[in-house]
N, C-alpha and C positions, 0 to 999 in steps of 0.2 A: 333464142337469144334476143330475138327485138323485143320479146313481151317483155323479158326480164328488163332490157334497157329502159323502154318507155316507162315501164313501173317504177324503177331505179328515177329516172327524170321526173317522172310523177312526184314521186316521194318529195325528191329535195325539194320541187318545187311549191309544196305543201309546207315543207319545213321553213322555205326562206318566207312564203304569206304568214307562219303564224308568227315568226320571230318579227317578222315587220311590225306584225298589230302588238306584241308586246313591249316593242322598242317607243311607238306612239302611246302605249298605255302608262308606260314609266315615263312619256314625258310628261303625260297629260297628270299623273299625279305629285310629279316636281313641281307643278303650277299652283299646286293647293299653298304652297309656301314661300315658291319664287317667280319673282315676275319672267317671261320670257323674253329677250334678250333683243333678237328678232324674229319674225315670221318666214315662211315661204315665199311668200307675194312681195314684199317687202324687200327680200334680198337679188329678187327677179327683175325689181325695179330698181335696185340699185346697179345695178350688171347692164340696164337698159340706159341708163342716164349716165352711166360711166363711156358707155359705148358711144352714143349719139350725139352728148354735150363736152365729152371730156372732163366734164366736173361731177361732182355730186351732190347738188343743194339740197340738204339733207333738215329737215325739221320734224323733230320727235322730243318730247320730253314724260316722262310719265309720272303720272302722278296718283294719289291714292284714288280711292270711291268717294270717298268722304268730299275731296278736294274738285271735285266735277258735282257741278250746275247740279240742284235734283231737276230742272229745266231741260237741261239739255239729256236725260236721261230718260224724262219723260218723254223729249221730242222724237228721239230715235225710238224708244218702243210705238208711241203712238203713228210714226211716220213708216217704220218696216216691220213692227212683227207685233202686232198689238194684242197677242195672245201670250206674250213672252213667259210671263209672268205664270203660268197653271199649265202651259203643254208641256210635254217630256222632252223635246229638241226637233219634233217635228210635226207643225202643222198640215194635217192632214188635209184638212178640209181647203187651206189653203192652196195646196199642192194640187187637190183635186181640180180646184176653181182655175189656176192656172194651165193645166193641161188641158181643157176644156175649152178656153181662150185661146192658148196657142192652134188648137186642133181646127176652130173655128177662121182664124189667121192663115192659116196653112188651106187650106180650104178656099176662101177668099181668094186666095194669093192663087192657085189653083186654074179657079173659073178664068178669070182675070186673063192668064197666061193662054188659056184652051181659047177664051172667046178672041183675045190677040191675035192667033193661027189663023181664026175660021172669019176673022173680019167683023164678030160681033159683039167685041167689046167694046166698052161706053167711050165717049173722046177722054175724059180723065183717066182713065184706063190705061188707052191707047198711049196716052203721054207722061205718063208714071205708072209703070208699074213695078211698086215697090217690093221690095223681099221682106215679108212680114218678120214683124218682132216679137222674139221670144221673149214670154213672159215666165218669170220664176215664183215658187213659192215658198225660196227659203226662207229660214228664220235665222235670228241673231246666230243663232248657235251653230246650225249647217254656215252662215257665212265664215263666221269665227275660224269652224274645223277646217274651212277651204284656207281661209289665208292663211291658218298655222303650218301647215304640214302641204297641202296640194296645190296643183300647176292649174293653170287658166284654162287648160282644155274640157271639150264639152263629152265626156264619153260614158258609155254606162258603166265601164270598170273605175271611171273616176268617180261616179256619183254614188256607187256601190260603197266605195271607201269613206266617203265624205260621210255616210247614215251610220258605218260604224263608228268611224271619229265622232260623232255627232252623239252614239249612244254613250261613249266613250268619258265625253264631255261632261254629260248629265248627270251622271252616275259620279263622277270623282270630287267636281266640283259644283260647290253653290250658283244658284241661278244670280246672286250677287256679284261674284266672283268671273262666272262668265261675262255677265256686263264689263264689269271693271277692266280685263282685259281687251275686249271687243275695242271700247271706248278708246282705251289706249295706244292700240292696235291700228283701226280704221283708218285709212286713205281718207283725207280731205282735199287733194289737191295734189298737185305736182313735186312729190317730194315733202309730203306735208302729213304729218301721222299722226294722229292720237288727240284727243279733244283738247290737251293744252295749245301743243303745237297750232291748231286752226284755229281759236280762240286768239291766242298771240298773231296771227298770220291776216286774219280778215277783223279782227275787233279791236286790237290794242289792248288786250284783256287778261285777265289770269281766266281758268274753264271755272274757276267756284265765281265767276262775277257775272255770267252771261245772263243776259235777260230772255225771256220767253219767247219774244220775237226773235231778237241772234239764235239763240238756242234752235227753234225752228227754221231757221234758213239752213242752219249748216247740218240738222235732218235731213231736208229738204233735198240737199245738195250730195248725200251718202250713195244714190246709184250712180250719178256720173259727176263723180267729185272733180275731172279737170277739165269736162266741157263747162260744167256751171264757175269755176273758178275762173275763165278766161271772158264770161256773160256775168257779171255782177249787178247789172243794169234788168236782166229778163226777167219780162210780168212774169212770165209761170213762176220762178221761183219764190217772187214776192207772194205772187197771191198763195199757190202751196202752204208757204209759210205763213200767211194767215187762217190759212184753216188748222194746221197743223199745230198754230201757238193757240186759238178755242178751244182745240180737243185734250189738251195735257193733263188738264184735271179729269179725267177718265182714266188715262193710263196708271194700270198697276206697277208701282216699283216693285223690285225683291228685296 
């Protein structure tokens, strides 16, 4: 009677993962025709701003492909996934580069911690010893999959899903289309979404008027859109943004 139960358990449990990947696969191809409404991430932070401020300063407006920067399109392929353009939804080689970095970090972090114990780590050591930083090798599209449909946590059953969202992605809709939405989608700030919304928010601007340099600051600023929103002033981001408005003419559009 337990085999039969577990197998019974098994079953539906089989049954509620494929219905899940079907219910993401019908959204993902309502997208080919209708913009999406909001995201996961999106409505996580609205729940988190409702909670902590009582209000919710909310800036979104979306707008077409056509109507964003070819600048600022450039800027974000050339600043996060500069293969955007000819991979399938995941850079491999990137991914590899990254685990190899973190490993080396981890490692580091490691000695550091052992030479701590035994008294023979270095006096910088000895006085920061920091918890190394994970490096990622997403691309546009794994970030897309994460903020449409999945939660912040870091787990291999969540990364699991994100490659099938991601294959998911690739196959339904255009590599144009995936931008378009990204674009519209992405956190620039505190309450601040989509390349109109941080155009209007940091430039005075509509997103079809941003210049090369704007355009590349607010790349620039797409891994930690609210620490760099609260530093307007920080050389890294200037200079970032000057290497990053040089390289645009490289970057493949779709």
């Amino acid at each position: 009677m337990k085999i039969k139960s577990l197998l019974r358990w098994a079953g539906l449990l089989l049954l509620a993962l494929v219905a899940l990947q079907l219910f993401f696969v019908f959204r993902i191809a309502v997208m080919t025709a209708a913009d999406p409404q909001s995201t996961a991430f999106q409505r996580s932070e609205a729940w988190r701003l409702q909670v902590e401020k009582g209000r919710l300063p909310w800036r979104q407006q979306w707008v077409s492909y056509e109507r964003i920067s070819d600048s600022l399109k450039q800027a974000v392929i050339a600043s996060e996934d500069d293969g955007f353009s000819n991979h399938e939804g995941v850079d491999w080689d990137a991914l590899e580069k990254a685990w190899q970095k973190n490993a080396r970090a981890q490692a580091q972090a490691e000695r550091a911690q052992a030479g701590k114990r035994t008294g023979a780590a270095s006096a910088s050591e000895r006085k920061s010893p920091r918890t190394p930083k994970v490096v990622g090798g997403s691309t546009i599209t794994q970030q897309l999959a994460k903020n449409l449909f999945l939660s912040g946590e870091r787990t291999l059953l969540r990364k699991g899903q994100e490659f099938v969202l991601t294959l998911a992605l690739e196959t339904l809709l255009s590599k144009r289309r995936i931008l378009e939405i990204y674009l519209n989608s992405v956190e620039w700030g505190e309450g601040v979404f989509g390349a109109e919304a941080a155009a209007q928010h940091y430039f005075r601007k509509p997103a079809s008027q941003l210049s090369a340099y704007e355009a590349a600051r607010l790349a620039v600023m797409l891994p930690r859109p609210k620490y760099f929103e609260k530093l307007p002033n920080s050389s890294y981001l200037a200079e970032r943004a000057g290497v990053i408005a040089a390289r645009l003419g490289g970057a493949e559009l779709p």
